[in-house]
LOKEVO-420532 format. One record per residue (C-alpha): residue in one letter; x, y, z. Coordinates in steps of 0.25 Angstrom, whole numbers, padded with zeros to 4 digits, always signed. Layout:
% residues N
AXYZ
...
This chain:
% residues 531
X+0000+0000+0000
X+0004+0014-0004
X+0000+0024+0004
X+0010+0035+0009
X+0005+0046+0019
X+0013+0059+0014
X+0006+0055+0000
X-0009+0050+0002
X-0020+0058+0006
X-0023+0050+0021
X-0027+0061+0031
X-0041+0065+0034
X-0042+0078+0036
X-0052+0089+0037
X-0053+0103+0030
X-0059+0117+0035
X-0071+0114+0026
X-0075+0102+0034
X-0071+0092+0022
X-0062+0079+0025
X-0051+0078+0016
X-0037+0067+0016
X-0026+0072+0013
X-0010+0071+0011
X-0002+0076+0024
X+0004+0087+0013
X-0011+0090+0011
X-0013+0096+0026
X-0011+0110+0020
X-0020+0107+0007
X-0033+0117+0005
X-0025+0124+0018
X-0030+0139+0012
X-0046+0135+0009
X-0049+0122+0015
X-0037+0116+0025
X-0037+0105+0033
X-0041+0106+0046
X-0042+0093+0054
X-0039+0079+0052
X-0051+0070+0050
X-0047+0055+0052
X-0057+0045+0056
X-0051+0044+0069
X-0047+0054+0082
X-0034+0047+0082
X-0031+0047+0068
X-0033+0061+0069
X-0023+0064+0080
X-0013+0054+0073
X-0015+0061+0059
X-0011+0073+0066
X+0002+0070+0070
X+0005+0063+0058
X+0003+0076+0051
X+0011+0085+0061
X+0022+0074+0062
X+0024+0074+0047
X+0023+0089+0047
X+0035+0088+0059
X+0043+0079+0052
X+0044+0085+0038
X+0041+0100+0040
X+0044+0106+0052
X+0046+0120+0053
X+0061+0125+0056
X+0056+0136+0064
X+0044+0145+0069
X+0043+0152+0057
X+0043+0142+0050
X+0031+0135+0058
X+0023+0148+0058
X+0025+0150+0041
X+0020+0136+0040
X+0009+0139+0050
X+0004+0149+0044
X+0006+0147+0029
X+0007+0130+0029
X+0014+0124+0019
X+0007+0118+0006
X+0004+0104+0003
X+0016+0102-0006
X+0026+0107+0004
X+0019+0098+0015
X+0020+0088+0005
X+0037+0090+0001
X+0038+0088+0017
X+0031+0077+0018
X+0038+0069+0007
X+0052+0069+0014
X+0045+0059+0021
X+0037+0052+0013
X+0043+0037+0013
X+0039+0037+0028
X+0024+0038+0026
X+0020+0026+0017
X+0010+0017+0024
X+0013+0004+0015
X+0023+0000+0005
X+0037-0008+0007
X+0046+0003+0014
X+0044+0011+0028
X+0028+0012+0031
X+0022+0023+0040
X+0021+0022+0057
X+0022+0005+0051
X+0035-0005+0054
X+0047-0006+0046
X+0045-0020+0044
X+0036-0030+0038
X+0030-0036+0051
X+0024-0050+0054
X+0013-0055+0062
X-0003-0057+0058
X-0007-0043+0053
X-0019-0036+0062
X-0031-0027+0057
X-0029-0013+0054
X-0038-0007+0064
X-0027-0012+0075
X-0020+0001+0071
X-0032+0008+0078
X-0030+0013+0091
X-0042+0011+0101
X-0046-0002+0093
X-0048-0014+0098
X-0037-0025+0098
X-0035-0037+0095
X-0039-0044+0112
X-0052-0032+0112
X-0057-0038+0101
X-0053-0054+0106
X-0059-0050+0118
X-0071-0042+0114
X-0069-0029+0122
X-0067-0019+0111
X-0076-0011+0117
X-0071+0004+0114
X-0068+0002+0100
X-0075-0008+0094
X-0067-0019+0082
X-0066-0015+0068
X-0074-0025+0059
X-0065-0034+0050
X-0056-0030+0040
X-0053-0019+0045
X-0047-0008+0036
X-0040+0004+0033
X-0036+0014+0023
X-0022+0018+0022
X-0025+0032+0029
X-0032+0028+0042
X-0020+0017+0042
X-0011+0026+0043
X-0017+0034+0051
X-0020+0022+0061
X-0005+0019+0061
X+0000+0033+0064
X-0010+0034+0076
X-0006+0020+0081
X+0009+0022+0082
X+0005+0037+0087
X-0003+0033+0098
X+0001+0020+0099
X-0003+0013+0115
X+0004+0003+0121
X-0001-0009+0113
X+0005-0024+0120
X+0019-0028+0122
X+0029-0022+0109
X+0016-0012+0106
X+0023+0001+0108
X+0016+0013+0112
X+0017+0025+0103
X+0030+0035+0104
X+0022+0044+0114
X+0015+0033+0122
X+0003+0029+0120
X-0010+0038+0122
X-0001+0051+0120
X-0006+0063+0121
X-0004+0072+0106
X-0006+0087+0108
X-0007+0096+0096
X-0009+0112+0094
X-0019+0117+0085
X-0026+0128+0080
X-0041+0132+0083
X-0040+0144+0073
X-0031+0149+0064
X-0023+0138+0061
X-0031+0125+0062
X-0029+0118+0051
X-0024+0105+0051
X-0009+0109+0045
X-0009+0119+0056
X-0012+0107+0067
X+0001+0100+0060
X+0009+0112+0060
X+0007+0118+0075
X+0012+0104+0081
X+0024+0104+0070
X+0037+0108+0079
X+0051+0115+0072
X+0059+0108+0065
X+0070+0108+0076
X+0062+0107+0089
X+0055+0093+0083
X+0069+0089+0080
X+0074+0090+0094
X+0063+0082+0100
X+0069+0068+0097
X+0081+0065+0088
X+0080+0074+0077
X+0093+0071+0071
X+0090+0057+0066
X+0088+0057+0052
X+0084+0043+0048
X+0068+0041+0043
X+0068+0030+0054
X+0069+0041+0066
X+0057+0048+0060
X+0048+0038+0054
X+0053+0023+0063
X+0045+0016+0051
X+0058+0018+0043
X+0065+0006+0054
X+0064-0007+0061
X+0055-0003+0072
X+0065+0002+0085
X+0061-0003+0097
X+0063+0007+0105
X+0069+0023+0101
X+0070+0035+0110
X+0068+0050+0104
X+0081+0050+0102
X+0081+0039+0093
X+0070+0045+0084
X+0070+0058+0075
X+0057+0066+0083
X+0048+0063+0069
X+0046+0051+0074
X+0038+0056+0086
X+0027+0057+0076
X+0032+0043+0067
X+0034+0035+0078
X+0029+0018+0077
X+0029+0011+0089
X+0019+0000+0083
X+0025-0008+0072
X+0014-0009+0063
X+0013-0011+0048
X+0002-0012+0038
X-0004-0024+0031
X-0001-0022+0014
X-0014-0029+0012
X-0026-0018+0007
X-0042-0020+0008
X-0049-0010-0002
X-0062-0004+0008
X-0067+0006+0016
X-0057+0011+0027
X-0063+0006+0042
X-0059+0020+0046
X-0061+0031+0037
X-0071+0023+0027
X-0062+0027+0015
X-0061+0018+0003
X-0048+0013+0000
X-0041+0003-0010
X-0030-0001+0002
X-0036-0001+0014
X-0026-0007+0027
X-0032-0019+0035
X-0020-0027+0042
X-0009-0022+0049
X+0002-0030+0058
X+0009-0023+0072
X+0020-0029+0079
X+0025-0028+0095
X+0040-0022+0097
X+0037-0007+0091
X+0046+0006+0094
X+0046+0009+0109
X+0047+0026+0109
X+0057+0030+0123
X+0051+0039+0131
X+0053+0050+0131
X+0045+0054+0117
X+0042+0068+0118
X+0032+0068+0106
X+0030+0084+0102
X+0014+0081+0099
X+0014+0075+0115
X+0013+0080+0129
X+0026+0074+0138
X+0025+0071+0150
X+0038+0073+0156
X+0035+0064+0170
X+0034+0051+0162
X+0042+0054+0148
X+0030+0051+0140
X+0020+0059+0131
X+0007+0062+0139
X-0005+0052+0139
X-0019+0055+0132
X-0026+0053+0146
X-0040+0047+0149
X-0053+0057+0148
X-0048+0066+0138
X-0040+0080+0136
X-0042+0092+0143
X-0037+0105+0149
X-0033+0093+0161
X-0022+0091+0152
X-0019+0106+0148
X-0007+0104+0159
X+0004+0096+0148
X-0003+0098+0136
X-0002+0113+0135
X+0006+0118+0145
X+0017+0110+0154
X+0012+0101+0166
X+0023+0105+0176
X+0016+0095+0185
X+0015+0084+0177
X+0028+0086+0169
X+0019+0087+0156
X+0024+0094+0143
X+0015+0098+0132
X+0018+0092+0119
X+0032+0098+0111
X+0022+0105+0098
X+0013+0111+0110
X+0024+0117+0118
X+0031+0121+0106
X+0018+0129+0102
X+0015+0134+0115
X+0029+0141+0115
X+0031+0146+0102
X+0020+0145+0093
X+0008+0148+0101
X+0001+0163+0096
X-0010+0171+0102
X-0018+0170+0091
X-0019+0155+0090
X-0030+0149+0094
X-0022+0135+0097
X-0028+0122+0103
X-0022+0110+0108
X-0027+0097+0102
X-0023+0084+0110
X-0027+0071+0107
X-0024+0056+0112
X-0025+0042+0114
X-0029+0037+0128
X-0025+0022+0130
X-0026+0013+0140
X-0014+0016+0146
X-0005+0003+0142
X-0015-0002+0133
X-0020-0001+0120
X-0032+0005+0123
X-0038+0018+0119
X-0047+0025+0130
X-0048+0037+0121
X-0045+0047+0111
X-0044+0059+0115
X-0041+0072+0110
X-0044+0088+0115
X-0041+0103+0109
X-0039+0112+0119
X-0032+0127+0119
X-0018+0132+0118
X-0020+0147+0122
X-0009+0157+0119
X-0001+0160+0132
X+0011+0172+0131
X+0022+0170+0137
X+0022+0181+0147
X+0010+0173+0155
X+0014+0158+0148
X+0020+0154+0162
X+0009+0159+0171
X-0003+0153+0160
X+0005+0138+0161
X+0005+0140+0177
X-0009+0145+0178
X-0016+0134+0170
X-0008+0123+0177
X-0014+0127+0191
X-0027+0128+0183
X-0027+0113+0176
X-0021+0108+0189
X-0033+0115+0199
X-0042+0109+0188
X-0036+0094+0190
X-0035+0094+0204
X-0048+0099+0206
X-0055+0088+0195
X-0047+0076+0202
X-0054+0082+0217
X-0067+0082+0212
X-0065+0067+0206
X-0061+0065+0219
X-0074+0070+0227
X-0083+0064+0218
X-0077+0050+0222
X-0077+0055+0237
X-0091+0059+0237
X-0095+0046+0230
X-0089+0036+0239
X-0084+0034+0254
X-0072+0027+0249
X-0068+0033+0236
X-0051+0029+0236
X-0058+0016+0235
X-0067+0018+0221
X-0063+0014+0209
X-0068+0021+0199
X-0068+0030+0189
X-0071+0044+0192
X-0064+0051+0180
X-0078+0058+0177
X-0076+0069+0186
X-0063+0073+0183
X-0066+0074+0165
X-0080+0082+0168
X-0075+0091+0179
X-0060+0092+0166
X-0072+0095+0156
X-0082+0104+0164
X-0069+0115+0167
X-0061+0114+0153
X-0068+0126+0146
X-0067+0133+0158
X-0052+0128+0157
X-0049+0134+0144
X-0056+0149+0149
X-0046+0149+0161
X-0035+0146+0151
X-0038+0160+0141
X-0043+0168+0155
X-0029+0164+0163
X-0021+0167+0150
X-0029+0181+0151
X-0026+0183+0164
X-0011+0180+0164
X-0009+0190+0151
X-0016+0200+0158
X-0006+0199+0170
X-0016+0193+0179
X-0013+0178+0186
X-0025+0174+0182
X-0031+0171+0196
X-0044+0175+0192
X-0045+0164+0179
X-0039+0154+0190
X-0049+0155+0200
X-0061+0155+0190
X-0055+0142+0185
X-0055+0137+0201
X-0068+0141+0201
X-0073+0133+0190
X-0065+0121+0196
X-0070+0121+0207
X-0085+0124+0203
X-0083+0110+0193
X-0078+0102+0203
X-0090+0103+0212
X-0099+0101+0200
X-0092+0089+0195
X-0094+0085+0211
X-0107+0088+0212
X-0112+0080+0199
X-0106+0068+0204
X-0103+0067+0219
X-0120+0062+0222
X-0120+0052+0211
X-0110+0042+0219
X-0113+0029+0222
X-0127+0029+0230
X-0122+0019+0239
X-0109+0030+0244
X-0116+0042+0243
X-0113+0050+0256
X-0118+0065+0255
X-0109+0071+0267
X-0098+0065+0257
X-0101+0072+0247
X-0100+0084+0253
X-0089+0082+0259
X-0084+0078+0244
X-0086+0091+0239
X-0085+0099+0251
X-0070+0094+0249
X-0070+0097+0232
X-0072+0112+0236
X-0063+0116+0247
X-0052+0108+0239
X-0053+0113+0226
X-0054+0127+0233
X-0042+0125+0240
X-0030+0129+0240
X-0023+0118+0231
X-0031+0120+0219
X-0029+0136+0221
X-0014+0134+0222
X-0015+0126+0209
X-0022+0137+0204
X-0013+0149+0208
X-0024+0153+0217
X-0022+0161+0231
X-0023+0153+0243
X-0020+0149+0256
X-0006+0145+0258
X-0007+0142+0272
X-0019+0135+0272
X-0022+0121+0265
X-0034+0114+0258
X-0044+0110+0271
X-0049+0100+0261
X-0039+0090+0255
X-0041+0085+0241
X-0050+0075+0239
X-0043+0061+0240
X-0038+0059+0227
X-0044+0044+0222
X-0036+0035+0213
X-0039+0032+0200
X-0046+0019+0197
């Protein structure tokens, strides 16, 4: 099979009129004056967040600017098809999907073994013991025979060995760990085409080249389908292009083609892919691997984990600016953008999106992704803004884990000893204050450049807290089990929520005034361990 990806037109994509369209990767700045791409359009979330980092990768590897000029001229005046297309071509032997030589995010060698169905390269699906044992539940089995065109093949493949989870002995996780957190800047007016998506995350030339070893010149550092597959490299045993080309799956394609309709996308093809075989003993990826698309966290080496029950202003703390507390560093093409880049009149968004796995398994909870703000900060007031929002998120944490705690302690007599779920309190009370959130950030940001301290912001925000937290109690502390139900329990339950959360830890937290001599009359509510 024929099929290479700098050539074909594989990507679904979006334009400004609402039309779907595929296209070339050259082709992201066709129509870009009447009718530009906008969004990708795959038949899948995920496919969707790996297309995009295929896109920026190939960009970052074959066009990089050399400088900020250079970055801005491209930004606002991108570059045509045909120059796009010139780049691409200096790496074109690297992105054939079949044929006798290297194939792409696919192992060097022929492999052996009974080949499997094509829908195994889907994450979330059911494996081969679910279906044994008739427990595919989330995601129910494919029917038989299985296809699918070149296109969402590929596609599946570059999200597999992007994402990839811990899969069984010899199954190697993906270079960033499995269920990684990616973090993109993007554009909500201006510049919000798809090009511009690809071109704020792109890094100089020389800064991407310091992140691993850049000066390895062989096509094996950046694209390891060029080798024998490595069974374990550190980042300085790989060029930094191959943060974006790693494989830690050995995989390769069956040659045999069915002619049908696509089982994902519903196109009509003449070759469509239905077997595939995978072999244990891929690339190991060292810790550290500080991917530029990933928030770090420096406590553990490793990129941060797409959690359970979704993203939010909870996680602003990392992902925006640094989480001194939790050693957390937001990811290299943020900070960068952050520092340099960043204008008053962009209206910039960050667009964060993830696998969350069973945490050693390979089982998909979730897909999860979130847009939230990136205001502009000077840097006259950047310090004081960093400062003001850590009290603020922290406050808001410690405030949603006491309430969880006084709903189980109005519930039960014995609540150290309840197993039991009670996450439901944390993601309303997460939900019911993050607009208010998002206020306190533009207000604070007003304050501080007005040569305030924005006290007054603050302590609307502990207001608001506080007022949510009693609600969220109030909604569930009676609807406990009928057979512990104990009024004067209760009360004391939330009698307890208040003072606390008006006392003096959450006001220090907050940069609020209080009372050093004195401590809290109430301590926190015993914190409960997670069942």
């Amino acid at each position: 099979m024929q099929f290479n990806l700098i050539d074909e037109r594989w990507i679904p994509v979006r334009r400004r009129d609402g039309s779907s369209d595929k296209i070339a990767p050259h082709e992201v700045t066709k129509g870009f004056a009447d009718n530009p791409v906008v969004a990708l359009d795959a038949p899948r979330p995920d496919f969707n967040g790996a297309l995009i980092q295929f896109l920026i990768g190939l960009v970052q590897t074959t066009a990089a600017p050399d400088d900020e000029d250079d970055w801005e001229e491209l930004l606002a005046s991108p570059p045509s098809p045909e120059s796009l297309y010139e780049w691409f071509m200096s790496v074109h032997d690297a992105f054939n999907l079949g044929g006798d030589g290297p194939r792409f995010m696919q192992d060097f060698e022929e492999l052996d073994g009974q080949a499997a169905s094509i829908d195994g390269l889907l994450l979330a699906e059911p494996g081969e013991n679910t279906l044994k044992n008739n427990t595919d539940f989330f995601i129910k089995r494919k029917a038989d025979n299985f296809s699918m065109c070149p296109s969402c093949c590929a596609t599946a493949i570059l999200s597999l060995q992007t994402n990839a989870p811990a899969g069984g002995r010899g199954y190697m996780t993906s270079l960033r760990g499995g269920g990684t957190l990616t973090t993109l800047v993007i554009d909500a007016d201006q510049f919000n085409t798809l090009w511009h998506c690809l071109w704020f995350n792109v890094l100089e030339a020389k800064k991407f080249q310091n992140l691993a070893n850049g000066k390895l010149t062989e096509d094996y550092s950046k694209f390891p389908w060029f080798a024998k597959t490595k069974s374990n490299v550190s980042e300085q045993q790989i060029h930094p292009a191959q943060y974006f080309w790693a494989t830690p799956r050995r995989i390769r394609l069956n040659d045999e083609t069915v002619h049908g309709k696509c089982d994902l996308c519903s196109c009509e093809r003449e070759q469509l892919i239905i077997k595939y075989k995978e072999l244990p003993n891929g690339t190991k990826y060292q810790e550290p691997m500080k991917h530029p698309l990933s928030p770090f966290n420096g406590n553990s080496t490793k990129a941060v984990l797409t959690q359970p029950n979704g993203i939010g202003y909870r996680h602003w703390l990392g992902l925006v600016v640094r989480d001194n507390n939790g050693k957390i560093e937001p990811a290299r093409v943020v900070h960068e953008f952050i520092q340099d880049r960043q204008r008053n009149d962009r209206q910039l968004r960050l667009w964060a999106f993830g696998y969350d796995f069973v945490r050693g398994q390979n089982k998909a909870r979730c897909w999860y992704e979130s847009i939230m703000p990136l205001l502009y900060v000077d840097h006259r007031i950047h310090h004081a803004f960093e400062n003001g929002v850590e009290g603020i998120v922290r406050a808001a944490s410690e405030i949603a884990m006491n309430t969880r705690s006084a709903v189980k302690k109005a519930w039960f007599k014995r609540p150290g000893d309840v197993k039991g779920d009670f996450s439901f309190v944390d993601n309303t009370f997460w939900h019911a204050t993050e607009p208010v959130f998002y206020n306190i950030l533009h207000n604070l940001k007003s304050d501080l450049s007005a040569g305030g301290q924005g006290i007054n912001t603050v302590m609307v925000w502990h207001k608001e807290l506080c007022n949510q937290a009693l609600t969220l109690f109030d909604l569930h502390a009676w609807n406990g089990p009928v057979e512990d139900e104990n009024p004067k329990r209760i009360v004391d339950a939330r009698k307890n929520l208040q003072q606390y959360n008006y006392g003096n830890k959450i006001k220090e937290l907050l940069g609020l005034p209080f009372d050093k001599k004195s401590t809290d009359k109430k301590k926190p509510i015993a914190r409960q361990k997670k069942s």
